[in-house]
C-alpha positions in Angstrom: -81.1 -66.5 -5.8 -80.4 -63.8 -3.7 -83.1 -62.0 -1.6 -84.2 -58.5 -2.8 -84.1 -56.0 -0.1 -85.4 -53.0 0.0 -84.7 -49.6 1.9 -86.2 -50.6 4.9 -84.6 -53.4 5.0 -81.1 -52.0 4.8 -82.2 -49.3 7.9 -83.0 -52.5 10.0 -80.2 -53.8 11.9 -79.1 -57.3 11.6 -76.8 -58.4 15.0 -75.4 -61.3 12.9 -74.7 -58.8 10.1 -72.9 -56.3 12.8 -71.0 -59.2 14.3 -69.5 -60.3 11.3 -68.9 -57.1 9.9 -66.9 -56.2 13.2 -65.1 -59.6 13.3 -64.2 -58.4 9.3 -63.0 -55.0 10.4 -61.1 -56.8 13.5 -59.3 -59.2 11.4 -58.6 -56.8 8.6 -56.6 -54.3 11.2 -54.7 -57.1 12.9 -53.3 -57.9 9.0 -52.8 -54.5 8.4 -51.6 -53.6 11.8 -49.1 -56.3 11.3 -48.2 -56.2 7.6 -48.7 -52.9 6.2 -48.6 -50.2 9.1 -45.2 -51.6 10.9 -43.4 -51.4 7.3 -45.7 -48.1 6.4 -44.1 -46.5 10.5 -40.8 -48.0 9.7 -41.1 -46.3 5.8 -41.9 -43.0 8.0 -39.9 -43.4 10.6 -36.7 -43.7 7.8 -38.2 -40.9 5.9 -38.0 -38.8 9.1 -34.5 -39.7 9.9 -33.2 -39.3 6.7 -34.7 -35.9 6.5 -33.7 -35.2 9.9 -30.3 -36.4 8.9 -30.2 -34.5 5.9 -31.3 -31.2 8.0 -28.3 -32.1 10.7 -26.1 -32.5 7.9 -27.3 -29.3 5.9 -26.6 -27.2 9.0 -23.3 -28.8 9.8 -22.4 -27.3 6.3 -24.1 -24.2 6.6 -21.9 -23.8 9.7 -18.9 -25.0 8.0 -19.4 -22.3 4.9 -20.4 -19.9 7.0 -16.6 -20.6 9.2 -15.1 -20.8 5.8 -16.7 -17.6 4.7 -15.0 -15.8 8.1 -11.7 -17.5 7.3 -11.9 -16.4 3.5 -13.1 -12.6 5.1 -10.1 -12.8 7.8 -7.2 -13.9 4.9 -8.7 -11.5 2.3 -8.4 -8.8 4.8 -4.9 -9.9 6.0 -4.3 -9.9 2.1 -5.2 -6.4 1.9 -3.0 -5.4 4.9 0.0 -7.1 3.5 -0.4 -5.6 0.0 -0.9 -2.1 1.7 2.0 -2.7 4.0 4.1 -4.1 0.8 2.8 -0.8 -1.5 3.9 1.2 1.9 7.5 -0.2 1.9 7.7 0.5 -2.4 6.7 3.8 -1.5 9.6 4.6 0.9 12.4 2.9 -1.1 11.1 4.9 -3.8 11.3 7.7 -1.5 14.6 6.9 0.0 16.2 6.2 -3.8 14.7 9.8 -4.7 16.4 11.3 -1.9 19.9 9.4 -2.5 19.4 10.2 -6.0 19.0 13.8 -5.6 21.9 13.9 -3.2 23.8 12.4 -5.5 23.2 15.1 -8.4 23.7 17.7 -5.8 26.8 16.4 -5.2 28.0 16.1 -8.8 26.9 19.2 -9.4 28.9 20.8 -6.4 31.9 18.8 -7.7 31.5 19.5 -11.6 30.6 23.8 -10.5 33.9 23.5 -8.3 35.8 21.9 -10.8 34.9 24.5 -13.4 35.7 27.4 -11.0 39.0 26.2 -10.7 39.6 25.8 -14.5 38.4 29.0 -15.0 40.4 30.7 -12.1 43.9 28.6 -13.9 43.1 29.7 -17.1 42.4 33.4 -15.6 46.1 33.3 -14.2 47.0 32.0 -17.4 45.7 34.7 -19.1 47.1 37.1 -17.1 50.1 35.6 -17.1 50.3 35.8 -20.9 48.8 39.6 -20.7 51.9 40.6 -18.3 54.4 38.9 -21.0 52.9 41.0 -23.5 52.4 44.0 -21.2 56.5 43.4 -20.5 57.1 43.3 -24.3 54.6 46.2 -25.0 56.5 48.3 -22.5 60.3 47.5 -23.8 59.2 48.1 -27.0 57.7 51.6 -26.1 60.8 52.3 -23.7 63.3 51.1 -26.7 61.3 53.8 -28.7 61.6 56.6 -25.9 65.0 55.7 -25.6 66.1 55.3 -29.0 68.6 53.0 -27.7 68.6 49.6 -26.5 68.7 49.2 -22.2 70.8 46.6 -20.6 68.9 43.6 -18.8 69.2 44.8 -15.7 67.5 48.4 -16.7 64.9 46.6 -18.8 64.2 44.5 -15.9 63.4 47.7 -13.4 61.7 49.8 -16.1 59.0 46.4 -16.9 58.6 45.8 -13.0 58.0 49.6 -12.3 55.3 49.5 -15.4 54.0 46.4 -14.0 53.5 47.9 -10.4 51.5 50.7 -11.2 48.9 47.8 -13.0 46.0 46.5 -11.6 45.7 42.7 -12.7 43.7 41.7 -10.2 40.6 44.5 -11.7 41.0 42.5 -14.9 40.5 38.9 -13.7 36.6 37.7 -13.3 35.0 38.3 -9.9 34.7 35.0 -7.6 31.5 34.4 -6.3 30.7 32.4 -3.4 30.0 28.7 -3.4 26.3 27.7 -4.1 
């Protein structure tokens, strides 16, 4: 049977008691100190690596984003130069096509006005030609009839060329105007 103690008796120091209860705590740390804190530092000790590790790591690819990020600024903005410079060069053929292309029309135009001029200036001769034929014919038949009598060739001729002389065909024709 075990001994009742009371509250006194538990205030009371017992040597034998302390020895054995430091002996106890001894013991019990030399265990732990060599089977549960060595694994527990070498648990932390992992732990801290590994999260070191993982912070070394994290940066590394931080940096390496961040590197990428400059390289993906530094083509996008070589992008942008080359599209300008590409928009830039579209421009100027577009430019230098306009040009060509109204130089062109210009040209045509010169050549199709000219060409007109000159078809209107041949059919003016024309004309006139055929107006002095009839003039000619007009003025036989209005000599014949002054006359009463028919003239010779030779007589005809001088009386149409002395009629003709006194005409002006060169009021009747169009006037030219000057090249545009």
């Amino acid at each position: 049977m075990l001994p009742i103690l009371s509250a006194s008796d538990l205030i009371k120091p017992d040597p034998g008691l302390m020895w054995w209860t430091l002996i106890t705590f001894v013991v019990v740390m030399l265990i732990l100190r060599r089977y549960a804190f060595g694994p527990i530092q070498a648990a932390l000790d992992a732990r801290r690596t590994a999260i070191e590790s993982d912070l070394d790591s994290a940066e590394k690819a931080r940096e390496e984003a961040q590197a990428a990020l400059a390289e993906y600024r530094a083509a996008l903005a070589e992008s942008r130069k080359e599209a300008a410079k590409l928009m830039d060069d579209a421009r100027r053929q577009i430019e230098t096509r306009r040009t060509a292309d109204l130089a062109e029309l210009e040209a045509d135009k010169a050549r199709q006005l000219e060409r007109a001029r000159a078809e209107i200036a041949a059919e003016t001769r024309q004309a006139l030609a055929q107006i002095k034929a009839q003039v000619a014919e007009l003025t036989m038949a209005a000599t014949e009839k002054v006359v009463r009598a028919r003239l010779d060739e030779a007589e005809q001729r001088r009386l149409i060329d002395d009629a003709l002389a006194g005409l002006d065909f060169d009021a009747l024709a169009p006037p030219e105007r000057e090249p545009a």
